[in-house]
KEMARSE-75953 format. One line per 4 residues: their letters; for each residue x, y, z of N, C-alpha, C, CB. Coordinates in steps of 0.001 Angstrom, whole numbers, plus 500000, padded with zeros to 6 digits. Glycine has a CB too. Example, Ala and Ser with C-alpha at 12.3 -4.5 7.8 and 13.67 -1.06 7.14 Angstrom:
2
AS> 513190/494310/507800/512300/495500/507800/513200/496700/507800/511308/495527/509046 ~ 512850/497750/507080/513670/498940/507140/512900/500030/507870/514084/499402/505725
This chain:
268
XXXX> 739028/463452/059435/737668/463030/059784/736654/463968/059129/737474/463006/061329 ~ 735666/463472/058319/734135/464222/057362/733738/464857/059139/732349/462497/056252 ~ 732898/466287/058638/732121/466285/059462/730917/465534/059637/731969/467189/059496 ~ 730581/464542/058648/729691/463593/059667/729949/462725/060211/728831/463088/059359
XXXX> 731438/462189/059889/731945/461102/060434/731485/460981/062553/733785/461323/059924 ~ 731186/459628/062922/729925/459440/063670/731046/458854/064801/728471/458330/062931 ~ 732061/457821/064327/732883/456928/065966/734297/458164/066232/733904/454530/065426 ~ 734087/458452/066941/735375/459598/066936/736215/458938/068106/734873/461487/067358
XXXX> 737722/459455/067523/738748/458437/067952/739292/459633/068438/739623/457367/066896 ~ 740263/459192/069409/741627/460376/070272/742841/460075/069068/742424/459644/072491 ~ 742591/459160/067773/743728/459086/067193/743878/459916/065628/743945/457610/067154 ~ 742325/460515/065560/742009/460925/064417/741588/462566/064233/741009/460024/064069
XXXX> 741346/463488/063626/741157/464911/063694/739754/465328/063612/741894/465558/062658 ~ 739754/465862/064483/737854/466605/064757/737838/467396/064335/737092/467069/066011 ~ 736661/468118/063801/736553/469720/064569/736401/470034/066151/735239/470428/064028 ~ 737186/471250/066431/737057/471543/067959/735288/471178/068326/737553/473455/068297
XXXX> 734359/471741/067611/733086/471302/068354/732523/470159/068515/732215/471794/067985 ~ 733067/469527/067111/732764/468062/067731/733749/467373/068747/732677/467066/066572 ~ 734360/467312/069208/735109/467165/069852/734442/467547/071527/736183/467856/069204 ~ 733969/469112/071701/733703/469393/072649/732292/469432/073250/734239/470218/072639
XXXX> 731428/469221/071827/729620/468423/072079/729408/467276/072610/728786/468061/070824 ~ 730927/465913/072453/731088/464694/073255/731006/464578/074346/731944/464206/073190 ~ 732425/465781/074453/732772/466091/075707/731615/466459/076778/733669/467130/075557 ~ 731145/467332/076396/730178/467805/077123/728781/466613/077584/729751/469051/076230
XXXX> 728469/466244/076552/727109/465267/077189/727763/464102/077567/725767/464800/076050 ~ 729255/463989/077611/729834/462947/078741/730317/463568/079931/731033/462102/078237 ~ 730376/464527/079945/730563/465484/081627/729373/465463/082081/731040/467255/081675 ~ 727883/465270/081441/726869/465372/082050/726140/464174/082446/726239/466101/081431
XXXX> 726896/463124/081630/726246/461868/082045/726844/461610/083641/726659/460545/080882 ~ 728119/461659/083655/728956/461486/084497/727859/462619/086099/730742/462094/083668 ~ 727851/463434/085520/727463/464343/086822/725849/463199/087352/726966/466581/086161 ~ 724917/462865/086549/723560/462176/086766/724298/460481/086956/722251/462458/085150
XXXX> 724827/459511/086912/725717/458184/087221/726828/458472/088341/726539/457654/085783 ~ 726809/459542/089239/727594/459669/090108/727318/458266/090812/727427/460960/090842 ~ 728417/457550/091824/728523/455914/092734/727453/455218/091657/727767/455862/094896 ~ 727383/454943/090542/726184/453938/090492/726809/452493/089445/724594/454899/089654
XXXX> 726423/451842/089164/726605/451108/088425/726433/450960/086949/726234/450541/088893 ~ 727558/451105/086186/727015/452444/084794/727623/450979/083745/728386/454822/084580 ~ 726148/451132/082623/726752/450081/081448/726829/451793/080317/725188/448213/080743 ~ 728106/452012/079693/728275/452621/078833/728086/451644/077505/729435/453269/079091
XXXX> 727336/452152/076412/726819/451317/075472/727367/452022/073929/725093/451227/075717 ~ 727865/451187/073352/728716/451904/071912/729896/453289/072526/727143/452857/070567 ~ 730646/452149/073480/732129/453077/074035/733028/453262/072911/733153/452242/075285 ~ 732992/452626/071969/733973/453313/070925/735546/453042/071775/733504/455292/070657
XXXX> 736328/453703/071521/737417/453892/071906/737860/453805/073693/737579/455082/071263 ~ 736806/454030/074444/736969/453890/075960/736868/455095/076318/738210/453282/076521 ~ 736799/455947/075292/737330/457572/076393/736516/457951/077190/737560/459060/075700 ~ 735357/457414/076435/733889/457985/077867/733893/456824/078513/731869/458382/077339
XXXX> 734212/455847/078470/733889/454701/079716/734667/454723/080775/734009/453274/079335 ~ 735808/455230/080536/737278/456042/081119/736136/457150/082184/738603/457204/079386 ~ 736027/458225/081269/735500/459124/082286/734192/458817/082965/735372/460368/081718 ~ 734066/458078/082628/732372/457341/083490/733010/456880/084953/731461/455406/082459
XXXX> 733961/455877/085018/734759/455123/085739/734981/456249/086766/736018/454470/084972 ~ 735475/457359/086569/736056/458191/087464/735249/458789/088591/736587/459143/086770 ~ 733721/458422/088073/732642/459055/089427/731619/457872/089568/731596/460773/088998 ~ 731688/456870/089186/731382/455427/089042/731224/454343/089909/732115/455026/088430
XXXX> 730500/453108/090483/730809/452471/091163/731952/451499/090219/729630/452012/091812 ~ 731599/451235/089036/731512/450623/088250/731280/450426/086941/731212/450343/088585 ~ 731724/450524/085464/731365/450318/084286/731916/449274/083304/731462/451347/083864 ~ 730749/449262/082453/730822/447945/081709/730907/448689/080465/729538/446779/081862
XXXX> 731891/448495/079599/731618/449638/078435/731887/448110/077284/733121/451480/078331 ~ 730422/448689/075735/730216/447517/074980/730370/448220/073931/728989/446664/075099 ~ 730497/447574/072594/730659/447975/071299/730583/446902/070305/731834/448631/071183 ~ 730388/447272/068889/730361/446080/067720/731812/445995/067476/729450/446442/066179
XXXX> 732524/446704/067793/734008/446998/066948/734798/446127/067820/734703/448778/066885 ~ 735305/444749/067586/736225/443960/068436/737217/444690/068819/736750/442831/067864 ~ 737855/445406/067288/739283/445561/067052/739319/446924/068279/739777/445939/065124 ~ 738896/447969/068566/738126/448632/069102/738145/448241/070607/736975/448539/068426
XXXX> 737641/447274/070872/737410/446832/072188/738739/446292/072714/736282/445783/072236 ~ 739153/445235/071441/740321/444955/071933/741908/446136/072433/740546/444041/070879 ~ 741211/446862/072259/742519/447648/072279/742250/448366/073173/743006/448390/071135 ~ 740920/448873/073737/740278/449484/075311/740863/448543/076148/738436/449490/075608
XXXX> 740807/446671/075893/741168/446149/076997/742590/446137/077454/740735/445041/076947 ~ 743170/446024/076500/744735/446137/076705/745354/447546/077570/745400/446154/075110 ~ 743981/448546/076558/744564/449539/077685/744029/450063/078991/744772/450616/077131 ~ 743473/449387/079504/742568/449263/080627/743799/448612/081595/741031/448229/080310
XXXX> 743964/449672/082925/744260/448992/084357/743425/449472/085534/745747/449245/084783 ~ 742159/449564/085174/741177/449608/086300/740163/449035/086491/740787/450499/086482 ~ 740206/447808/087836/739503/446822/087953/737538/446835/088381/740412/446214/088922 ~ 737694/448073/088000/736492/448639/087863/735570/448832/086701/736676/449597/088244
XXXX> 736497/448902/085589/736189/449101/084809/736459/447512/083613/736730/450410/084758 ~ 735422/446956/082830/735307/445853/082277/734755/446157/080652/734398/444994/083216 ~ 735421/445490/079457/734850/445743/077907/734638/445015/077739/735322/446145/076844 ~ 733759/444634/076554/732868/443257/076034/732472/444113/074799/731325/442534/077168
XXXX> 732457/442650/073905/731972/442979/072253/730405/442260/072827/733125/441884/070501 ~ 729663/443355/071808/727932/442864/072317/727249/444210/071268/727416/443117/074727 ~ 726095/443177/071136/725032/444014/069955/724072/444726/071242/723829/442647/068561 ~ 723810/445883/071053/723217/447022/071970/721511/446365/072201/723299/448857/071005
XXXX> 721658/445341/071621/720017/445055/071648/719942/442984/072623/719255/445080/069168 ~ 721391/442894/072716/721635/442019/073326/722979/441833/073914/721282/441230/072696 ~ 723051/442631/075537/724370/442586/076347/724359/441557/076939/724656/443577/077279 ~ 725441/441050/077660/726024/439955/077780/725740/439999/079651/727706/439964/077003
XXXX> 724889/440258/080262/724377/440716/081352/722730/440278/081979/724531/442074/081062 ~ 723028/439877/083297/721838/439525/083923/720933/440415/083867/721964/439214/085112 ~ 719571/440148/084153/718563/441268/084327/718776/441720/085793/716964/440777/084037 ~ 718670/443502/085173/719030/444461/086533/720480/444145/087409/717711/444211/087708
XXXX> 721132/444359/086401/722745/444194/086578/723120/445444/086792/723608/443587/085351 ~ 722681/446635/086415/722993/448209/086508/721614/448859/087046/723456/448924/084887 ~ 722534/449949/087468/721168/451045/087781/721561/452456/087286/720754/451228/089601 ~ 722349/452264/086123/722583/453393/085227/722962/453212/083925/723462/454151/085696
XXXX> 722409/453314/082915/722860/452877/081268/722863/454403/080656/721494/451646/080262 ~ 724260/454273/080281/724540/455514/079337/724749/455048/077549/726134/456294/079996 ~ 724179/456185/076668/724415/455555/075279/723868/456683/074624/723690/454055/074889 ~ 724803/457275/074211/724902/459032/074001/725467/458624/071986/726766/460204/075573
XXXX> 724215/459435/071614/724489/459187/069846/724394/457778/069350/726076/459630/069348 ~ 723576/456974/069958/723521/455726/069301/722341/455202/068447/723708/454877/070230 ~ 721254/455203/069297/720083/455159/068725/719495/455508/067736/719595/455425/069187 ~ 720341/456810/066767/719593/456742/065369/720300/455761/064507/719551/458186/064585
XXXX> 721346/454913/065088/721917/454398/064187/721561/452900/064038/723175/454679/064361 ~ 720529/452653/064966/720537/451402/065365/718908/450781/064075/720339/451401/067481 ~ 718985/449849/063887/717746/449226/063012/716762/448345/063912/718350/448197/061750 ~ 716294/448601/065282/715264/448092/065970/715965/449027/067205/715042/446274/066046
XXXX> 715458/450273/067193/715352/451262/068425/714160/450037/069932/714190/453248/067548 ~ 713353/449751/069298/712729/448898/069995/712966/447956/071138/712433/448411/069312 ~ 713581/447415/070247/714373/446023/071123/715783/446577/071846/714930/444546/069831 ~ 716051/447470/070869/717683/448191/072099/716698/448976/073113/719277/449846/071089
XXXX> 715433/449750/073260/715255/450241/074400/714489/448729/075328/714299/451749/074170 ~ 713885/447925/074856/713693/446432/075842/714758/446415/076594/713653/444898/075067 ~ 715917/445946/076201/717282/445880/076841/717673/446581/077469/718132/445815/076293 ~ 717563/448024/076988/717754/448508/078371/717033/448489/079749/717849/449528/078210
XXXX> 715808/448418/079368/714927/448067/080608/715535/446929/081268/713412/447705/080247 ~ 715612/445828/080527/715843/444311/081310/717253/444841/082653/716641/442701/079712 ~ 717979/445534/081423/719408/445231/082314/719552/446123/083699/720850/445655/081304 ~ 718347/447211/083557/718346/448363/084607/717699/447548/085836/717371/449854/084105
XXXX> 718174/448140/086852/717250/447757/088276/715888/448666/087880/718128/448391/090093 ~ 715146/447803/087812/713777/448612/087972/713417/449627/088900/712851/447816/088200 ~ 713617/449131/090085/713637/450703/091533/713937/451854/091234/714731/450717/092778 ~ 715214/451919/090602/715908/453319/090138/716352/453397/089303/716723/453855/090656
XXXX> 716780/452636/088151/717401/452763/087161/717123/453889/086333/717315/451767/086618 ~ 718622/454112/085937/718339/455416/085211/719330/455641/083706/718689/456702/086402 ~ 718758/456109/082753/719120/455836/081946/719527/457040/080902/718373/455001/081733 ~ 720565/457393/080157/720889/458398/079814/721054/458554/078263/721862/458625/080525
XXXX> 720625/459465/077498/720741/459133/076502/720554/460230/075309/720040/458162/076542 ~ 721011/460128/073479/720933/461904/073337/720886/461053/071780/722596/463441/074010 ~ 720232/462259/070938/720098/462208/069667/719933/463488/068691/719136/461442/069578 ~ 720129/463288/067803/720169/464899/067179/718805/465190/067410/720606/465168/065413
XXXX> 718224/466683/066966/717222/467065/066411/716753/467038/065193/717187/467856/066635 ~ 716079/466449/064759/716097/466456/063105/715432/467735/062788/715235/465126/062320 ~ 714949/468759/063077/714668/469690/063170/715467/470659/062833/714313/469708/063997 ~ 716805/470725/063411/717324/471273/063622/718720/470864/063016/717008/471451/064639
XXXX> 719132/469758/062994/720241/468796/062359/719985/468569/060879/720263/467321/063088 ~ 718666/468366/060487/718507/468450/059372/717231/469049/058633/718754/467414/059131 ~ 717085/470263/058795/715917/471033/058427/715628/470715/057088/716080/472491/058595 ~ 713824/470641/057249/713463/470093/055767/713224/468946/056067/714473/470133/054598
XXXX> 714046/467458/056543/713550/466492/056549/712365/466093/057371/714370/465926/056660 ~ 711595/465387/056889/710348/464526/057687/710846/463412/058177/709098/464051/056815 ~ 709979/463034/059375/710046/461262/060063/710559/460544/058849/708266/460391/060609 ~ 709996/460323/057571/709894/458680/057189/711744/458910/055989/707635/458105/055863
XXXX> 711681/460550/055858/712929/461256/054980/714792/460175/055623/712918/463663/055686 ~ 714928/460074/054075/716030/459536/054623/717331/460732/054910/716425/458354/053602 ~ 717821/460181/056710/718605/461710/057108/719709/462089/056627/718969/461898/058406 ~ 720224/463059/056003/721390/463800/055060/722484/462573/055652/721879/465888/055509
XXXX> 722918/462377/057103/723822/461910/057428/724093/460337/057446/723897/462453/058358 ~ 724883/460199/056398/724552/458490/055888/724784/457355/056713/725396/458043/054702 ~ 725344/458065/058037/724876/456899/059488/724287/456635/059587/724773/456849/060586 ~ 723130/458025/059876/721765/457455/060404/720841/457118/059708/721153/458151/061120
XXXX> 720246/455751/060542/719111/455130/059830/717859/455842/059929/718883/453806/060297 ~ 717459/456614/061246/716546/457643/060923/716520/458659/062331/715006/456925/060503 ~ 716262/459780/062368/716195/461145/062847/714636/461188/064022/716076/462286/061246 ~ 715098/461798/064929/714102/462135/066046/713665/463588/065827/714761/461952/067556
XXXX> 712430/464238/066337/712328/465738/066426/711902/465597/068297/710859/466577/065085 ~ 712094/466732/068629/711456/466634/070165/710607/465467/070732/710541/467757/070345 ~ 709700/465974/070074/708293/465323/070382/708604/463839/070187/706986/465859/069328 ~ 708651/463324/069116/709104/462035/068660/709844/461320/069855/710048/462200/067387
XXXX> 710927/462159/069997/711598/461251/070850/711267/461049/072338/712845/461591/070783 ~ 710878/462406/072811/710111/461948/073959/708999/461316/074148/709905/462689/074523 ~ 708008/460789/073208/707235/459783/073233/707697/458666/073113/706458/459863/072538 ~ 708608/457939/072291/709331/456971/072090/709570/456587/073557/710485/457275/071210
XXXX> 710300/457595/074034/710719/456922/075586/710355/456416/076659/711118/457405/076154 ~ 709064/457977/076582/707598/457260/077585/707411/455853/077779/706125/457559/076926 ~ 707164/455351/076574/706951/453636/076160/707558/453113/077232/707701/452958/074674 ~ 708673/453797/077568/709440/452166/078411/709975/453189/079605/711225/450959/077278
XXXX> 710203/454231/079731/710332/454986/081009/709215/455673/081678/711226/455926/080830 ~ 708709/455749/083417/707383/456373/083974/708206/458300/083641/706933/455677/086258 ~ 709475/458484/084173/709683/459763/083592/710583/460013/082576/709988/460535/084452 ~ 710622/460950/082019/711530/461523/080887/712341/462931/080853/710691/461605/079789
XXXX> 713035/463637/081056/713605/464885/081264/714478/465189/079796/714561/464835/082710 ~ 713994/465965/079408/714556/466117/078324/715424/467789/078585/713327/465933/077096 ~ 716755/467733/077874/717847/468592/078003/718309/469003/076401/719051/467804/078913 ~ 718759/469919/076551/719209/470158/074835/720683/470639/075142/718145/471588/073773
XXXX> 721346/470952/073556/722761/471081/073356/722727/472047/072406/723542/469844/072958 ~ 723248/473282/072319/723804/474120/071172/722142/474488/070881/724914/473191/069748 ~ 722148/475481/071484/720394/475743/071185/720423/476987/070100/719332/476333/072877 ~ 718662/476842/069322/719024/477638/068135/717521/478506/068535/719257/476665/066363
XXXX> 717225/479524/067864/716377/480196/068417/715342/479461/067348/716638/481836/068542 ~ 713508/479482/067759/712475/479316/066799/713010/479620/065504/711303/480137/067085 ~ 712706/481390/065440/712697/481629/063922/713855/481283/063453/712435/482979/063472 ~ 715251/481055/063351/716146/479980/062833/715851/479297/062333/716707/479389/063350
XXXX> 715298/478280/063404/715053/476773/063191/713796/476647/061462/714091/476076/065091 ~ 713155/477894/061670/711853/477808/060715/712113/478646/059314/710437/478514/061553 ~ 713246/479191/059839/713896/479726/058359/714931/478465/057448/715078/481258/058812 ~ 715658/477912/058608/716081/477257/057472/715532/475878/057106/717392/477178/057574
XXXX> 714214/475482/057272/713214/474704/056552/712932/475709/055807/712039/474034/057259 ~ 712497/476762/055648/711903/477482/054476/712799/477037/053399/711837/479116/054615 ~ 714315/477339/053937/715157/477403/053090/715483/475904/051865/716246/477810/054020 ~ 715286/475037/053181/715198/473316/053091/714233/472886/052032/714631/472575/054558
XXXX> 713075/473682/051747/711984/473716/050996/712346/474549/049369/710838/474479/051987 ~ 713720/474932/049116/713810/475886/047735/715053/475431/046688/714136/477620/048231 ~ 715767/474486/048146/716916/474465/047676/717531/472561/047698/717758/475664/048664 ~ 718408/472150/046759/718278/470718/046908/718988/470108/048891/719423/470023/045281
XXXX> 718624/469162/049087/719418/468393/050489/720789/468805/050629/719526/466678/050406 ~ 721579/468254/049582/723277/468219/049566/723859/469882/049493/723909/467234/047940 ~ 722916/470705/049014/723467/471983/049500/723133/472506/050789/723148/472935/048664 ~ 721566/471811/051296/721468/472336/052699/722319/472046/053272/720539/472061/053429
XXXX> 722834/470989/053446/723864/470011/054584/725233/471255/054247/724343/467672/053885 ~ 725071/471373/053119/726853/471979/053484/726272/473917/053862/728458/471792/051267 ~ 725304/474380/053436/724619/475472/054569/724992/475699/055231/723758/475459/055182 ~ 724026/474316/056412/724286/474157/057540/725401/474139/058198/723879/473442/057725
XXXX> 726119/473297/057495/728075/473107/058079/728255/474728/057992/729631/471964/056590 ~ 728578/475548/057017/728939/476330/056828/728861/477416/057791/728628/476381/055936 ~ 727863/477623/059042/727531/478353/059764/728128/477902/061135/726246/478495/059599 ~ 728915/476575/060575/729528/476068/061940/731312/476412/061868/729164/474148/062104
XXXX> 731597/476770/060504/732814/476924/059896/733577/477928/060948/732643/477487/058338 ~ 732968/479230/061732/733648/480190/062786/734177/479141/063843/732511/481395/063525 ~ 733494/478685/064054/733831/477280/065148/735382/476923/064877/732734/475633/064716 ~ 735969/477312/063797/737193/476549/063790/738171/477596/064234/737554/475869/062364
XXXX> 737641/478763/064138/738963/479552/064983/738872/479825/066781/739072/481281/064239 ~ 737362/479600/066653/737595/479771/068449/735923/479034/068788/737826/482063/069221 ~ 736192/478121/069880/735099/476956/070209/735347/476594/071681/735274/475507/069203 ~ 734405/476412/072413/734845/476215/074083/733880/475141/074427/734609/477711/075231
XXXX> 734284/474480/075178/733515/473394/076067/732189/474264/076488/734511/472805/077574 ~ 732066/475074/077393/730846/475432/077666/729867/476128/076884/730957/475971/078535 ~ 730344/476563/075428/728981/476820/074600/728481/475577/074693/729063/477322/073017 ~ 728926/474390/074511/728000/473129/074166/727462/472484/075238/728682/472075/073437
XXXX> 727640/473493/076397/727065/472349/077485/725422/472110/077962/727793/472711/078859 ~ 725445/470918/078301/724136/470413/078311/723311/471194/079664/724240/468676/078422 ~ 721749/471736/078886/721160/472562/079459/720029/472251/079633/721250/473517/079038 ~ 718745/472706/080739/717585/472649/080756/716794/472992/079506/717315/473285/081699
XXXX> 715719/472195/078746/715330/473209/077356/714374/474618/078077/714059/472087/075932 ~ 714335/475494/077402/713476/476359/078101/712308/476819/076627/714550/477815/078937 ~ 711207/477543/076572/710096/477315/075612/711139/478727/074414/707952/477782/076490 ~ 710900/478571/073649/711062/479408/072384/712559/479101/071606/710951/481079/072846
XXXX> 713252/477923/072089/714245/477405/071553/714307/476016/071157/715090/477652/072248 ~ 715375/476031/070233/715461/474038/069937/716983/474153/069804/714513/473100/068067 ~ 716755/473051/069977/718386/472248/070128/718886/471338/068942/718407/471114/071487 ~ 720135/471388/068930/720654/470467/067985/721157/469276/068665/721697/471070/067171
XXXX> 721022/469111/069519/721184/467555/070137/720345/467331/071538/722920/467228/070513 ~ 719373/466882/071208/718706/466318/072571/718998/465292/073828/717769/465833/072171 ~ 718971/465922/074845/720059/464576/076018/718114/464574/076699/722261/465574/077843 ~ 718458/463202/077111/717125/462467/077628/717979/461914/078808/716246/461174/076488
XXXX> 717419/461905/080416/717469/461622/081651/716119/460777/081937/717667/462899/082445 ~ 716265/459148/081687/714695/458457/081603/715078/457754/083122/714243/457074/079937 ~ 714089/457671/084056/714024/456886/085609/712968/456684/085618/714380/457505/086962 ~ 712838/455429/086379/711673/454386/086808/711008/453485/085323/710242/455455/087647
XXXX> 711988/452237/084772/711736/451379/083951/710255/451382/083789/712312/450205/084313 ~ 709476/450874/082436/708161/450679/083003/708067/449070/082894/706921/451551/082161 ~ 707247/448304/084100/707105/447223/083966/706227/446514/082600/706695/447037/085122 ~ 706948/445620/081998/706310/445136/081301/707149/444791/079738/705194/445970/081385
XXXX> 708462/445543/079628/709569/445605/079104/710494/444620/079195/709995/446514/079425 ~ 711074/443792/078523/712423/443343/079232/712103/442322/079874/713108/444277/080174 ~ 713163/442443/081312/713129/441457/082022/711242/441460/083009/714698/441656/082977 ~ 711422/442594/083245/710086/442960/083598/708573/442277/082762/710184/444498/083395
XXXX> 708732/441163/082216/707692/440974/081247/707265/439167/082180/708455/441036/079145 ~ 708508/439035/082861/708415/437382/083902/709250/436744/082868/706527/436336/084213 ~ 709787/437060/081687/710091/435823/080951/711926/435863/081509/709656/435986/078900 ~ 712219/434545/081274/713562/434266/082087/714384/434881/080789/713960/432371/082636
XXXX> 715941/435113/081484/716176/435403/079983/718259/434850/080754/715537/437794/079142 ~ 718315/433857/079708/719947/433204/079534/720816/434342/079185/720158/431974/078212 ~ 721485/435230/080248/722389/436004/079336/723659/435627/078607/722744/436938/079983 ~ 724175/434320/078764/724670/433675/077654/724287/433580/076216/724680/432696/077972
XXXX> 723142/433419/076029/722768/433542/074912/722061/434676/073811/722278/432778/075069 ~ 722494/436049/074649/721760/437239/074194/723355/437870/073410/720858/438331/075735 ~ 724516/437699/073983/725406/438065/073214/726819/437305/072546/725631/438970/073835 ~ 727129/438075/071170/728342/437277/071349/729619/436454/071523/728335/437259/071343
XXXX> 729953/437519/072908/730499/437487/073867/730477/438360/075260/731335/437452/073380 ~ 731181/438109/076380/730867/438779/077547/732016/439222/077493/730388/438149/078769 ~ 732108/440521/078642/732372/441494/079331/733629/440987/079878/731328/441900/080218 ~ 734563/441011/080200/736204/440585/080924/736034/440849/082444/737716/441725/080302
């Protein structure tokens, strides 16, 4: 597996940190979706819809990858837990079917962030719904690049910085809590844009890797675990905790909506 490689499988080789940066902002989703009704969104392989399930009333875990899904269902014996092939911008689900949507690393990859955050509104209970969710820092993930810059990592369609993304969210959530992962100090973060500024992209990117290279002899679950941000640091992966939908989104807008016809196919 490249280190940018993006769907990570239990059948394929990580690095220990990637491996344990998953881990981690899925131990934390899990701790905020304790009893609730959880749609996990781009489950990949099941492993987090698996561990969602375990403190869960309930999860619905979705993905583009049939082949993928099909093979979560087969290995699925908990009647709690349900897979469905479905585009993240149209699940196969009534309005306010959940009151917890998790979808950790998806959103830069998606080509109408827009309409996948509508959807999530529709499908959340408005009262409480709560919604979980994480993206790099482009700041920090890819120093040097700007908003409109296309991001080093040829997944993503485009890159968040702090700010960015917590405005984005506002839009459709009354609060926002923002959390970070693997935090880097200011002057770091502003040295290696200096650096980003002298030297071409394709050598920053491997830089950057390069400072992650110690990581391969010794790496632990709790360096990467998800933390309060506090002022004079940035993060290389931002986790967002959004509650109270805003009306006017989604289902919230009065318009009826056929969930037959938003995906296609449903959930088992």
């Amino acid at each position: 597996m490249a280190v940018e490689a993006e769907r990570l499988s239990g059948d394929a080789w990580a690095p220990p940190w990637v491996r344990h940066e998953h881990m981690a902002r899925y131990l934390f989703a899990c701790d905020v979706t304790v009893g609730r009704l959880v749609i996990d969104c781009a489950c990949g392989d099941g492993t987090s819809t698996r561990l969602l399930s375990k403190r869960s009333e309930r999860v619905w875990g979705f993905d583009l990858a049939e082949a993928i899904v099909e093979k979560s269902r087969a290995a699925n014996d908990d009647p709690n837990v349900s897979y469905g092939v479905a585009d993240a911008s149209a699940l196969p689900l009534p309005d306010g079917a959940a009151n917890a949507y998790v979808s950790l690393e998806t959103i830069e990859h998606l080509p109408d962030e827009v309409a996948f955050l509508d959807e999530v509104v529709r499908v959340l209970d408005r009262r409480d719904g709560i919604f979980v969710c994480s993206t790099p820092d482009r700041d920090v993930y890819s120093p040097g690049n700007g908003p409109t810059d296309q991001p080093w990592n040829q997944f993503h369609l485009r890159e968040y910085n702090a700010s960015e993304f917590g405005a984005l969210l506002r839009r459709f959530f009354e609060v926002v809590e923002l959390y970070g992962q693997n935090p880097k100090s200011n002057a770091v973060t502003m040295a290696k844009h200096s650096l980003a500024s002298r030297i071409s992209m394709p050598v920053m990117v491997r830089v950057n890797q390069a400072f992650k290279l110690p990581r391969l002899i010794h790496d632990s679950l709790d360096r990467h675990r998800v933390r309060p941000t506090v002022p004079g640091k940035r993060y290389e992966y931002l986790v967002a905790v959004c509650r109270t939908p805003i009306r006017g989104h989604g289902s919230n807008s009065g318009e009826a909506v056929n969930p037959a016809a938003r995906a296609s196919s449903t959930a088992d």
